[in-house]
C-alpha positions as CSV (number, residue, x, y, z in Angstrom):
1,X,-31.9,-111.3,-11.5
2,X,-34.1,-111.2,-8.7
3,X,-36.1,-113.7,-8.4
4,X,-39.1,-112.5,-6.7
5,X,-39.1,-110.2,-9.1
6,X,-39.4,-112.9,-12.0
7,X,-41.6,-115.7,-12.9
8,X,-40.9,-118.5,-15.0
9,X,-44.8,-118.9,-14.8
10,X,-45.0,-116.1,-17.0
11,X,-43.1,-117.6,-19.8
12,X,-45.4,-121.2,-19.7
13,X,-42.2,-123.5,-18.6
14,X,-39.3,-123.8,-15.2
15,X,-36.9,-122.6,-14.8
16,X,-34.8,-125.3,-16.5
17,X,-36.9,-125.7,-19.5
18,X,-36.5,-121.7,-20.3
19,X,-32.7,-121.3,-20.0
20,X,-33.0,-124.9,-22.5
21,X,-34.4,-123.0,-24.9
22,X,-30.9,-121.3,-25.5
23,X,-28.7,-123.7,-25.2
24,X,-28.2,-126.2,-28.8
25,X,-29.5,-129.6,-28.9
26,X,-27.6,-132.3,-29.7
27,X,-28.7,-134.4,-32.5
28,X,-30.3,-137.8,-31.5
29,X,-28.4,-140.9,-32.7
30,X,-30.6,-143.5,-33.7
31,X,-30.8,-147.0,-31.9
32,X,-30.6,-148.5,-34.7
33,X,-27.1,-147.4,-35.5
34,X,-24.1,-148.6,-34.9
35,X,-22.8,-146.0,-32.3
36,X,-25.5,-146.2,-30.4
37,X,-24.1,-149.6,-28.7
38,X,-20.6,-147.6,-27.8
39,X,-22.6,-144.4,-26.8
40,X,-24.3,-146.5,-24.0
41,X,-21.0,-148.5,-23.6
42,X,-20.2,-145.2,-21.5
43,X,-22.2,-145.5,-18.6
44,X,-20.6,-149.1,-18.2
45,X,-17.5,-147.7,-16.7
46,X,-15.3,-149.8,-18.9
47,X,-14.1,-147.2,-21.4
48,X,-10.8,-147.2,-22.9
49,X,-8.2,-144.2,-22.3
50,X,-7.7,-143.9,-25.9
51,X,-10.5,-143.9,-28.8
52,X,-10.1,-142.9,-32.1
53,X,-13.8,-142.7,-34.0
54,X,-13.7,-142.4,-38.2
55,X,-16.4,-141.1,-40.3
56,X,-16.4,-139.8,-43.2
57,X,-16.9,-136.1,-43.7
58,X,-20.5,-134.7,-42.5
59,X,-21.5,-137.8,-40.6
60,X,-22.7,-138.5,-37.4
61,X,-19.5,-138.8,-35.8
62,X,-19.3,-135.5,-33.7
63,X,-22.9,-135.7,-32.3
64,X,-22.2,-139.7,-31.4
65,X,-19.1,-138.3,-29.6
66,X,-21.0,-135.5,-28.5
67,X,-23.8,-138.0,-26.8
68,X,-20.8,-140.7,-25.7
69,X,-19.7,-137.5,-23.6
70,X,-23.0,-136.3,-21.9
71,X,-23.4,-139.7,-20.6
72,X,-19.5,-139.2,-19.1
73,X,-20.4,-136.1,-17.5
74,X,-23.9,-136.7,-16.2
75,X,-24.5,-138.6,-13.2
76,X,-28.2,-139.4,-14.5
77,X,-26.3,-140.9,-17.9
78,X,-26.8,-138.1,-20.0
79,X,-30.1,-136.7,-18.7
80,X,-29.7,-133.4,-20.9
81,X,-31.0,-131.1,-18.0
82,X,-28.6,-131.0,-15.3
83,X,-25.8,-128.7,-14.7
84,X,-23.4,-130.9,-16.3
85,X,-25.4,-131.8,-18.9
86,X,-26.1,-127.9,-20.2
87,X,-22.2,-127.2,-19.5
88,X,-21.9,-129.7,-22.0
89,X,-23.9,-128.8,-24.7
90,X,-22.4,-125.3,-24.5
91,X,-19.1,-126.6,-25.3
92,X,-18.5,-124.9,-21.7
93,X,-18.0,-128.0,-19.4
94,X,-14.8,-127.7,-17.2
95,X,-13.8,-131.6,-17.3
96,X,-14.3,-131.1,-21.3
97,X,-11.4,-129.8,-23.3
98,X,-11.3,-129.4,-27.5
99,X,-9.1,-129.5,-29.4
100,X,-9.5,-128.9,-33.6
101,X,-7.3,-126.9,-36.4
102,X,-7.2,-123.3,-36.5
103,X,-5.3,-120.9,-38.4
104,X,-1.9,-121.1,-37.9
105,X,-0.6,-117.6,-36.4
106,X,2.9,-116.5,-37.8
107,X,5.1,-118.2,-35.0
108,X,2.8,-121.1,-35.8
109,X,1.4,-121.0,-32.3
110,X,-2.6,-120.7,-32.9
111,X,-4.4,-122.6,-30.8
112,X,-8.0,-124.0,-30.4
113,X,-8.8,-121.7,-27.2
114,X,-8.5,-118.7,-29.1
115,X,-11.2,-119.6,-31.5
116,X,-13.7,-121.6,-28.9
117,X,-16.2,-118.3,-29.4
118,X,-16.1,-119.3,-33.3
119,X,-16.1,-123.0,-33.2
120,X,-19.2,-122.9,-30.8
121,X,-21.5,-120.7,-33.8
122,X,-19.8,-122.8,-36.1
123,X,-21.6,-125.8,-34.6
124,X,-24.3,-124.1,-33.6
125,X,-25.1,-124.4,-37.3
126,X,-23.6,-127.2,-37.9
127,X,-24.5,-130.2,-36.2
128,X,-23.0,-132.7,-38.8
129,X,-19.2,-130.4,-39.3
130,X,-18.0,-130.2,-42.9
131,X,-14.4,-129.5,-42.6
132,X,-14.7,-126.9,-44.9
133,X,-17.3,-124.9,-44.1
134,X,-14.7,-124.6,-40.9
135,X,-11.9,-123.4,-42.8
136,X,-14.2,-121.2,-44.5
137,X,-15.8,-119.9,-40.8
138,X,-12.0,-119.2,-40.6
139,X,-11.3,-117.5,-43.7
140,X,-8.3,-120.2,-44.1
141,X,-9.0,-121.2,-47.6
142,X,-5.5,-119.9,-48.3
143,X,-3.6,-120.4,-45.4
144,X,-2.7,-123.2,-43.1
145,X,-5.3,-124.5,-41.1
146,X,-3.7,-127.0,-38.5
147,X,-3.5,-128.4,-35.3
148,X,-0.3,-126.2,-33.9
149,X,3.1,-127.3,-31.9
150,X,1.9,-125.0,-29.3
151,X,-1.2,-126.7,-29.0
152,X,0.9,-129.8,-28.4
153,X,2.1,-128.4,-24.7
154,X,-1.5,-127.5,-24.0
155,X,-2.8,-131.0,-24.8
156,X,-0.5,-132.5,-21.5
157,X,-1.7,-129.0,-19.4
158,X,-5.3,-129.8,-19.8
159,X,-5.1,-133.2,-18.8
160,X,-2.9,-132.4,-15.6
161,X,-5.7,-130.5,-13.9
162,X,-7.4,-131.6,-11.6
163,X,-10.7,-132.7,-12.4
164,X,-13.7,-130.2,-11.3
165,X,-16.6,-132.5,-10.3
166,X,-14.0,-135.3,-9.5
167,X,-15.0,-137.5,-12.4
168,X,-13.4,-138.2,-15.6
169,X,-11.1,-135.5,-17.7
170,X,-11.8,-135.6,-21.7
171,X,-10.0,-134.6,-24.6
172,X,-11.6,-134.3,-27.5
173,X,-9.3,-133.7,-30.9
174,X,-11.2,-133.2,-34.0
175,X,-9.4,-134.2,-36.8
176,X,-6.1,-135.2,-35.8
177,X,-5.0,-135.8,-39.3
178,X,-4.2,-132.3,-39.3
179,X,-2.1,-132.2,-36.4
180,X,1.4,-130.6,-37.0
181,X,4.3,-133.2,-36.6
182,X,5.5,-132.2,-33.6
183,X,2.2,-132.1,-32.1
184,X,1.2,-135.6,-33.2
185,X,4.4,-136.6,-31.4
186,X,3.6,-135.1,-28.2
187,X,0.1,-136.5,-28.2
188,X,1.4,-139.8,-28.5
189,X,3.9,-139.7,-25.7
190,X,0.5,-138.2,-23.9
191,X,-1.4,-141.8,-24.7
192,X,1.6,-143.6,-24.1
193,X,1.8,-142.1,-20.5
194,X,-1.8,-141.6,-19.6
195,X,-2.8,-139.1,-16.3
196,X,-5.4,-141.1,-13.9
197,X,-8.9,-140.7,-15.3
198,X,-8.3,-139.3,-18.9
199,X,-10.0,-139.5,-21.5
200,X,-9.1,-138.8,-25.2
201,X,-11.5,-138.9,-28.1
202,X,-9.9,-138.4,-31.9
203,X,-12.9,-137.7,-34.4
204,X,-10.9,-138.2,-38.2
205,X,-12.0,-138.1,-41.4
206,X,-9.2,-139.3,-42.7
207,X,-7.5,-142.5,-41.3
208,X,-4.1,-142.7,-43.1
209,X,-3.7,-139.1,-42.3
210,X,-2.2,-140.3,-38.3
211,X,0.4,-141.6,-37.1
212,X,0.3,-145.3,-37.3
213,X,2.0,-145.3,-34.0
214,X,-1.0,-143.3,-32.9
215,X,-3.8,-145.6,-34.1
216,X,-2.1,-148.3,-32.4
217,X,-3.1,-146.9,-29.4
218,X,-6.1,-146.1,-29.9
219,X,-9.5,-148.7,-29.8
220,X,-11.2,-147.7,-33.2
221,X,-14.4,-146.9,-33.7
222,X,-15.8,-147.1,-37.5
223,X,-19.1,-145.2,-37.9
224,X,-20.6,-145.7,-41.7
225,X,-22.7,-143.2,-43.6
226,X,-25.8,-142.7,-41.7
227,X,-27.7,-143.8,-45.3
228,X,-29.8,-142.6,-48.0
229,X,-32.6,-143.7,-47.4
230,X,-32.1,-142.1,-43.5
231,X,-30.9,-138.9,-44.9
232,X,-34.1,-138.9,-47.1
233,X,-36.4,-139.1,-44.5
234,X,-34.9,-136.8,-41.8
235,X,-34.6,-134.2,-44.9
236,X,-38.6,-134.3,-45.4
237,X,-39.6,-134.8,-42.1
238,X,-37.0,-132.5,-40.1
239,X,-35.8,-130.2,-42.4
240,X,-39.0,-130.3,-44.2
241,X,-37.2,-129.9,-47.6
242,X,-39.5,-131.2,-51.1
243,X,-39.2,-134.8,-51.5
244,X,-37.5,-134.7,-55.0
245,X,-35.4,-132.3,-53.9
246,X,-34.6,-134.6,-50.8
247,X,-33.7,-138.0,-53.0
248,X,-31.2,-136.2,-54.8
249,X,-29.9,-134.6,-51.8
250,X,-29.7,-138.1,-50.0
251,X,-28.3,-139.3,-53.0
252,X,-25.3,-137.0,-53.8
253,X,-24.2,-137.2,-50.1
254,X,-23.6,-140.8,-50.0
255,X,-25.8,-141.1,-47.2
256,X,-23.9,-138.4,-45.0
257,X,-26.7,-135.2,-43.1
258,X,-23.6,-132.6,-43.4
259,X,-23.0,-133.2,-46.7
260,X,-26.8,-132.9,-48.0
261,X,-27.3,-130.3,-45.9
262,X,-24.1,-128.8,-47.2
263,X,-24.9,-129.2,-50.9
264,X,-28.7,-127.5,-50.2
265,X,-27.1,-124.4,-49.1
266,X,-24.5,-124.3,-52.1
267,X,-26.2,-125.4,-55.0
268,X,-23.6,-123.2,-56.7
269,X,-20.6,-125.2,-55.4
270,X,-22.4,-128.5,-57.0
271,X,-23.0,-127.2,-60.4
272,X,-19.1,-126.8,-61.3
273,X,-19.0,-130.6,-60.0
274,X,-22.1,-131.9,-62.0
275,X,-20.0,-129.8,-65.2
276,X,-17.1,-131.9,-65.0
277,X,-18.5,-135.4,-63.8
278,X,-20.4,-135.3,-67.4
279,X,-17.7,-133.9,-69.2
280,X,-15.5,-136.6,-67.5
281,X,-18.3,-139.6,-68.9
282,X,-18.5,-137.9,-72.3
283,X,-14.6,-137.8,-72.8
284,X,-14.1,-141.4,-71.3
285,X,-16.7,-142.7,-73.3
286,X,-15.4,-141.3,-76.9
287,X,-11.7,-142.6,-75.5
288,X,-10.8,-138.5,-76.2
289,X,-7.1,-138.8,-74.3
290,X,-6.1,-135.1,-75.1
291,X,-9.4,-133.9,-73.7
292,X,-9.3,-136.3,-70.6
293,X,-5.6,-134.6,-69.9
294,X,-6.8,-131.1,-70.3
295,X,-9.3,-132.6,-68.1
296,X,-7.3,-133.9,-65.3
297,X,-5.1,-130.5,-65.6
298,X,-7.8,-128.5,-64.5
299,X,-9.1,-130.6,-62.0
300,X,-6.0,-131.2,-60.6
301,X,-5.9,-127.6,-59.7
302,X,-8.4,-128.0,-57.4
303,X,-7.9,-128.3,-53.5
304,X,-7.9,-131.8,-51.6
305,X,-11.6,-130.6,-49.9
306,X,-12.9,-130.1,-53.9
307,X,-11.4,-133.4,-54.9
308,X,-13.2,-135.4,-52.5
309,X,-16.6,-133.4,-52.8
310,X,-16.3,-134.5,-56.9
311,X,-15.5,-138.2,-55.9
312,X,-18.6,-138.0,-53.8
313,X,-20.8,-136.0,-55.8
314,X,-19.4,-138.4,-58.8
315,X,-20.5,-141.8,-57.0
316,X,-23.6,-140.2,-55.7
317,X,-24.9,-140.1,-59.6
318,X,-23.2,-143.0,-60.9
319,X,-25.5,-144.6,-58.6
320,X,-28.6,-143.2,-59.5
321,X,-27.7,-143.9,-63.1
322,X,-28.0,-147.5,-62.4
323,X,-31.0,-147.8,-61.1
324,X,-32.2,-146.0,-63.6
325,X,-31.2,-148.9,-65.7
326,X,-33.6,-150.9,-64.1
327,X,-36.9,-148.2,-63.2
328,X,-38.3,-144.9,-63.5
329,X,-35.9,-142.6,-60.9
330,X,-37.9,-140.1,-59.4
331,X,-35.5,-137.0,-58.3
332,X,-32.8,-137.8,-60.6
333,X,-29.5,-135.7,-60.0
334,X,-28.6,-133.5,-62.7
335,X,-32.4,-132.4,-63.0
336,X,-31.1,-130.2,-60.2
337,X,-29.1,-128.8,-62.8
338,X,-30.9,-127.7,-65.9
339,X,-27.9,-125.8,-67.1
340,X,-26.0,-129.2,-68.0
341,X,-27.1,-131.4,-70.6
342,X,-26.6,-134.9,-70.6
343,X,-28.7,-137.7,-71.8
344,X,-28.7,-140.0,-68.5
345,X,-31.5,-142.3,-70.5
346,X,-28.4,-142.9,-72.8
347,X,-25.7,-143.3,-70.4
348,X,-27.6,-145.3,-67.8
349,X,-28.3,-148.4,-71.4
350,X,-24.2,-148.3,-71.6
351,X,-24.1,-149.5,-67.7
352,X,-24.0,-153.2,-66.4
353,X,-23.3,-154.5,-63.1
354,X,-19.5,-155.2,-64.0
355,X,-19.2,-151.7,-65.7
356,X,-20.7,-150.2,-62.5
357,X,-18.6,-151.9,-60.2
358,X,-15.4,-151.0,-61.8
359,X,-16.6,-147.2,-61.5
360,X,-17.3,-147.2,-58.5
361,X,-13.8,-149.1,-57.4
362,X,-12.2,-146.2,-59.3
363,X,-13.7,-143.5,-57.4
364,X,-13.0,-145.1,-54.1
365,X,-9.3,-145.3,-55.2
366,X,-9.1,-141.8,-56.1
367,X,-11.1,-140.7,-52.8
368,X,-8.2,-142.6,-50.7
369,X,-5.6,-141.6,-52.8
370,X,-6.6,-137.9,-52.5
371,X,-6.4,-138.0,-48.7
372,X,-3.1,-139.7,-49.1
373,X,-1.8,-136.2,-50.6
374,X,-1.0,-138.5,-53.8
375,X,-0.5,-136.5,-56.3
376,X,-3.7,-135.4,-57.6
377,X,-2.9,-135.2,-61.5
378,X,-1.5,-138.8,-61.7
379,X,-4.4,-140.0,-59.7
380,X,-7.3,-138.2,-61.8
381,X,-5.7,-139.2,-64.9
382,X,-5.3,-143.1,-63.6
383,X,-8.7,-142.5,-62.7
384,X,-9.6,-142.0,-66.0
385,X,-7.7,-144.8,-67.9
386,X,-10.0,-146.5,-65.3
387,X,-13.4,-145.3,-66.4
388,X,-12.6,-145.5,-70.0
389,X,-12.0,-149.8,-69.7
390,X,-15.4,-149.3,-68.3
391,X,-17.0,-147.9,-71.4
């Protein structure tokens, strides 16, 4: 374009601030959590080769990781308007190589490249990823959606170039817990000899899903659900979504934006889980075995992705039906879903701290258990032996 031929007058900003309005933002981590610490740890120059950062699903993993890399790349420490910087948030920045699970191709040789076009929209929309609103940007629900052996080779090729503004080289691998075996292998001979100036950053959701010999040598980062009460708040005042509508949002994520955000836009996908969670109480309760294995049959049918949305959906509302124990709950759960009944008035006078606890121990179990690839029948039906001592 020529430029005396254009003016960036005309549109009210620079140059700069005009092409910024088309590139994504990256979210903002707050100061007061704890990645921000590590995320300014990067302009120290003491950073580890090897970093393996766990969240759960829909947290704030991927944007800390996302802001931990800026600051790599920038020579201002992540000013967000340089060259660098924009590269960056593009997923376009030469030094900056990704890696995640695609669909697997008939030789089993997909790899990430192929579907960078895709994974940028994806996260375009998706600040917080869900990992199966991925496989579903795939259409992969019914195939295998993996980190491939070809992809293995590539990992090593990447990280042999040389780097392009003379500065660092970064992997980042999201979700290594679905790397194929023989990739996992190679990536671990790749940490165990390292190239000069590499870094690699794992984002999992799933810990016990890698290889232990991998997260030995990795430093680990834990990054906890960003928080109700945080999710609340960024839902009415960013998303500007009703404030009832908010709480239960906040609540039934277990503190995670993705999640919320996830559920808003599906309402559908929540009511089958609201369904069975009170189903599974009402069974449990009346000590019904032949209904709680009918039960567990058909939830055992699910896939791993629906488990785990249950478990959380499940201790989402077990929460809020303690509290109600105590006070008036504004923006209870299942008002969301007027086409369940369920007497939480009821429910919420059979609860006491020791009941509570041992429900919500259960549905951890089962949520670990479930990304161990244990079988899911045995674990829903343990699972509910549990919540019926409760009762």
């Amino acid at each position: 374009m020529n430029s005396r031929l254009f003016s960036w007058k005309k549109y009210g900003t620079s140059k700069v601030g005009f092409y910024l309005r088309f590139v994504p933002e990256i979210f903002d981590i707050p100061e007061s959590y704890p990645a921000s610490p590590w995320i300014h740890q990067a302009a120290s120059g003491h950073i580890p080769h090897a970093q393996l950062i766990i969240s759960q699903n829909g947290g704030l993993a991927w944007p800390a990781v996302q802001r931990y890399v800026q600051s790599l790349v920038c020579r201002n420490g992540g000013c967000g308007t340089c060259d660098g910087c924009i590269q960056h948030r593009q997923l376009a920045h030469p030094d900056v190589h990704y890696i995640f699970p695609v669909v697997a191709s008939a030789s089993g040789s997909g790899t990430s490249d192929s579907f960078l076009g895709e994974f940028r929209n994806f996260l375009k929309f998706n600040k917080f990823p869900v990992v199966r609103n991925w496989i579903e940007a795939l259409d992969g629900s019914q195939k295998v959606v993996q980190i491939s052996v070809k992809e293995a080779k590539r990992m090593g090729d990447l990280l042999s170039l040389t780097s392009h503004s003379g500065g660092y080289k970064i992997l980042v691998i999201w979700l290594p817990e679905r790397l194929h075996e023989s990739a996992a292998n190679k990536l671990l001979k790749t940490l165990e000899e390292p190239e000069p100036k590499t870094i690699i950053l794992l984002i999992s959701h799933q810990e016990d899903g890698i290889l232990g010999t991998i997260r030995s040598r990795c430093q680990t980062l834990y990054l906890p659900p960003w928080g109700r009460t945080e999710v609340e708040r960024w839902l009415i005042d960013e998303r500007k979504i009703d404030p009832n509508q908010a709480k239960i949002l906040s609540a039934l994520s277990g503190g995670e934006p993705g999640v919320a955000l996830d559920f808003l836009e599906n309402r559908e996908r929540l009511l089958p889980l609201a369904e069975h969670f009170v189903e599974w109480l009402r069974l449990a309760f009346k000590k019904d075995l032949p209904g709680l294995q009918q039960w567990v049959d058909h939830l055992g049918a699910w896939n791993r992705e629906q488990q785990r949305d249950f478990l959380v959906f499940s201790g989402g509302v077990l929460s809020q039906l303690e509290r109600k124990r105590h006070q008036a709950l504004r923006g209870f759960s299942l008002d969301w879903f007027p086409e369940v009944s369920f007497n939480a008035e009821g429910f919420s006078k059979l609860m006491d701290r020791q009941k509570v606890s041992l429900m919500h121990k259960t549905l951890d179990d089962a949520f670990k258990d479930v990304g161990r690839n244990v079988n899911a029948r045995l674990v829903f039906f343990d699972a509910s032996l549990q919540l019926m001592k409760a009762f």
